[in-house]
Wavefront OBJ file of the C-alpha trace (Angstrom):
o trace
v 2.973 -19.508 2.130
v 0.317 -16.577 2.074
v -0.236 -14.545 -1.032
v -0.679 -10.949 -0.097
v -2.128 -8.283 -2.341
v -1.047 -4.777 -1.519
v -3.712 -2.315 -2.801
v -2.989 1.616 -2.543
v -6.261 3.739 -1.160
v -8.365 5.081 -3.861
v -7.828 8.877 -4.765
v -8.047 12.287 -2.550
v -8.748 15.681 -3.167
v -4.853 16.014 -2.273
v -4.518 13.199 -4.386
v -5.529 15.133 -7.283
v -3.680 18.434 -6.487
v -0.784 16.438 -6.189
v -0.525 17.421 -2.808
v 2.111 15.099 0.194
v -0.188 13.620 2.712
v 1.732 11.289 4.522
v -0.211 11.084 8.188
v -2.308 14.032 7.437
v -6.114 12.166 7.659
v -7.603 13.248 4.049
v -10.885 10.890 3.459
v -11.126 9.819 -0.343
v -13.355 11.531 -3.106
v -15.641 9.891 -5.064
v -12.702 9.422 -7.774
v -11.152 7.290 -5.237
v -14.234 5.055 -4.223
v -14.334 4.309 -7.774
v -11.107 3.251 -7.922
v -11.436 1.039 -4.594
v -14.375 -0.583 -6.091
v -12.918 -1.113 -9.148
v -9.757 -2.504 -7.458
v -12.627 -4.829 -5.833
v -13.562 -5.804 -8.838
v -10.238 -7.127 -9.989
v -9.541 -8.991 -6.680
v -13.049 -10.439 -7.056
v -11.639 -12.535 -10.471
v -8.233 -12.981 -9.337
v -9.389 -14.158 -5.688
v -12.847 -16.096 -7.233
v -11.432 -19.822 -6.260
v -8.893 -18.969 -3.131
v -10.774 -19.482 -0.573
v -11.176 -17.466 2.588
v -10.124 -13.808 1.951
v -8.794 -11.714 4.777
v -9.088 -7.603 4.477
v -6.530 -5.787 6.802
v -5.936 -1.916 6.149
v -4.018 1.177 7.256
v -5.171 3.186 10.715
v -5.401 5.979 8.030
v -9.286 7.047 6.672
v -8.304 6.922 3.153
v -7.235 3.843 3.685
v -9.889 2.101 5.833
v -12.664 3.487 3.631
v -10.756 1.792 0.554
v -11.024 -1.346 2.647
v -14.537 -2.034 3.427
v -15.813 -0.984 0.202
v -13.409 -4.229 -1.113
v -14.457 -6.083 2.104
v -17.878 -5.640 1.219
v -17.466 -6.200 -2.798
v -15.425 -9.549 -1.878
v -17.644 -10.826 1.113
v -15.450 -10.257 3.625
v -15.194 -9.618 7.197
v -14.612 -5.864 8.577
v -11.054 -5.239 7.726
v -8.724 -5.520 10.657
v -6.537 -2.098 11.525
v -2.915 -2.546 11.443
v -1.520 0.981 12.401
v 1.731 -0.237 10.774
v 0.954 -0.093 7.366
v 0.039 3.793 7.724
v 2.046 6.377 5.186
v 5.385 7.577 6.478
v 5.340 10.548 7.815
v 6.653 13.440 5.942
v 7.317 16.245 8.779
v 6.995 19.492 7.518
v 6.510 18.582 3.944
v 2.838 17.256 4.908
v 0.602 19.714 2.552
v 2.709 20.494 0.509
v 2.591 20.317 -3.153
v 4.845 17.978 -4.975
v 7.000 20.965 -7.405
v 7.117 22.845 -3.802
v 8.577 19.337 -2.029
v 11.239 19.797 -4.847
v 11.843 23.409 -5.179
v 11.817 23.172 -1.042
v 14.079 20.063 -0.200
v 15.535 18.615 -3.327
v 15.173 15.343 -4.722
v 12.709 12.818 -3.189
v 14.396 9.688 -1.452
v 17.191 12.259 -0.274
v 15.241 14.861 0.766
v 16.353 15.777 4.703
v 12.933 16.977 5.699
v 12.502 17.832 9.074
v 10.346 15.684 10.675
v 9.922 12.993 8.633
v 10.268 9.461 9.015
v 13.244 8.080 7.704
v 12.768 5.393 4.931
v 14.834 2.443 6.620
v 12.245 2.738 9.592
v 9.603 3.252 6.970
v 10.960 0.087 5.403
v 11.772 -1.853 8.839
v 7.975 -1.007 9.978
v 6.162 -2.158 6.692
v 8.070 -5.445 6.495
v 7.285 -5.950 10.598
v 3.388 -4.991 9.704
v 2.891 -7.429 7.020
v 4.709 -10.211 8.514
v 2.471 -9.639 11.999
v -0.684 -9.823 8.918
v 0.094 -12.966 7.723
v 0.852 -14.583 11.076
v -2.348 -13.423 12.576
v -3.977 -14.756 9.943
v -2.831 -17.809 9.907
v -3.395 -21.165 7.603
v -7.435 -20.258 7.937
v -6.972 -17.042 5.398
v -5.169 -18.322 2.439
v -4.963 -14.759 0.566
v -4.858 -11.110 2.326
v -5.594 -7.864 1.243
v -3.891 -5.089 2.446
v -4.901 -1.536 1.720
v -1.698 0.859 2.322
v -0.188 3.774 0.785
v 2.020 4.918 -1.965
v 5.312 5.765 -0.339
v 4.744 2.766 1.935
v 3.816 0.286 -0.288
v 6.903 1.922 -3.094
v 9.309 0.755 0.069
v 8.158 -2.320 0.268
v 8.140 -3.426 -3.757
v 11.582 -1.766 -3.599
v 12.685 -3.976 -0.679
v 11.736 -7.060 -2.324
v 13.054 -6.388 -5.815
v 16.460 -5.574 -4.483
v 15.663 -1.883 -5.662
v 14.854 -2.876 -9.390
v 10.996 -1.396 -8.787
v 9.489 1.061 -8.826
v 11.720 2.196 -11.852
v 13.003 5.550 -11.405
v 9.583 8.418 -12.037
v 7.123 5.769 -11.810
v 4.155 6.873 -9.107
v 2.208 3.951 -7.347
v -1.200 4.580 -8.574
v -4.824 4.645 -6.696
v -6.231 1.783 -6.491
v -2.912 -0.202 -7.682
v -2.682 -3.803 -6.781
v 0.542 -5.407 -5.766
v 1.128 -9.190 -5.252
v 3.067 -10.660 -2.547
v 4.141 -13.797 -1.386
v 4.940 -14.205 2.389
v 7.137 -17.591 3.816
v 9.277 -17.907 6.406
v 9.685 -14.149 7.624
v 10.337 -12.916 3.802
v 8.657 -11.177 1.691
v 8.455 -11.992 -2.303
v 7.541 -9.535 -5.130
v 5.233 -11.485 -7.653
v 3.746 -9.172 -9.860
v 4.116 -5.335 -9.968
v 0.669 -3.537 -10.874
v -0.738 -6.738 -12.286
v 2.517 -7.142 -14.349
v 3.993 -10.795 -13.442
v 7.786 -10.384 -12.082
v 10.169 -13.645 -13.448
v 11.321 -15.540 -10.856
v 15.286 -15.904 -9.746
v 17.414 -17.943 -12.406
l 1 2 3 4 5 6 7 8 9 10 11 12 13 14 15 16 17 18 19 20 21 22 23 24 25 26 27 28 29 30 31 32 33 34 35 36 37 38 39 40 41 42 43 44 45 46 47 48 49 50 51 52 53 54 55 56 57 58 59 60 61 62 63 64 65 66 67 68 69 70 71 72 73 74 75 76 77 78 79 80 81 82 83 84 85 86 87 88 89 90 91 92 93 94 95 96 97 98 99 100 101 102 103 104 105 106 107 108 109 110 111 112 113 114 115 116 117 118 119 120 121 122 123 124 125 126 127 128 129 130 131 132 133 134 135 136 137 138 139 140 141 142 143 144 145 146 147 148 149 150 151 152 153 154 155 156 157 158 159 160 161 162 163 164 165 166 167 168 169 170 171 172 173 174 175 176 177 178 179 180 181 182 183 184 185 186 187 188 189 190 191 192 193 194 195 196 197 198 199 200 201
């Protein structure tokens, strides 16, 4: 088994005026390096007797720059780029702001926006990324952080909770951390922004 921790970049400026980036390459503010060092700080306790540590990351800026400032807090080698674990892509949307996304194309996971990725291949490439993490990592890297996004990393916490997270409103926060378990080609939710999910009866 690997445990996986799924960390959201820190903030942007679109970030802050709530603004869709999906693929659009926005580099984080200096909100959002506070937040990824912060975020290094937590993995830093949690991760203090686990062994080697293994930091993968997003293609996207926001994303890689979150990454080395926890590879470097935690000791770690330069993170490795996995281009799968980039935001979807949200087509025309991309700049928008989030009361336009609404007042534009409705509601958000059935919004038909043209041009952007559908969530079951948003879903089908997240699950294929972190499952190629954790086997090229191998038995040498027995804990992995992964720096994604929040409508990638929402997909894949709603994959493995059978759609009970993230409850219905709830945003994935900057800097968020997310624990997984990987075995066998599955993934498992264990705890939702630090808060412990109860295993199966």
């Amino acid at each position: 088994m690997t445990d996986l921790y799924l960390v959201r970049h820190g903030q942007t400026a679109w970030n802050l005026e709530r603004r869709i980036q999906g693929v659009t390459d926005i580099p984080l503010d200096d909100t959002g390096r506070e937040q990824a060092r912060d975020a290094a700080l937590a993995l830093s306790e949690t991760l203090a007797d686990a062994g080697p540590v293994r930091v993968v990351t997003s293609d996207l800026v926001r994303a890689r720059e979150t990454a080395r400032i926890i590879a470097e807090v935690l000791g770690a080698d330069e993170p490795r780029v996995y281009p799968d674990l980039r935001e979807r892509a949200y087509g025309e949307a991309e700049g928008a702001l989030v009361d336009e996304f609404r007042d534009r194309w409705g509601e958000w996971h059935i919004a038909q926006v043209p041009g952007a990725e559908p969530w079951d291949q948003l879903r089908a490439r997240g699950i294929r990324g972190l499952l190629r993490v954790a086997e090229d990592a191998g038995p040498t890297a027995t804990s992995i952080v992964a720096v994604s996004h929040g409508g990638m990393i929402g997909e894949l916490i709603r994959h493995a909770s059978d759609g009970a997270l993230p409850r219905p409103g709830e945003r994935i926060g900057n800097g968020s951390l997310h624990r997984f378990a990987v075995s066998d080609g599955a993934l498992r939710l264990i705890s939702y922004s630090g808060t412990p999910i109860a295993a199966p009866a």
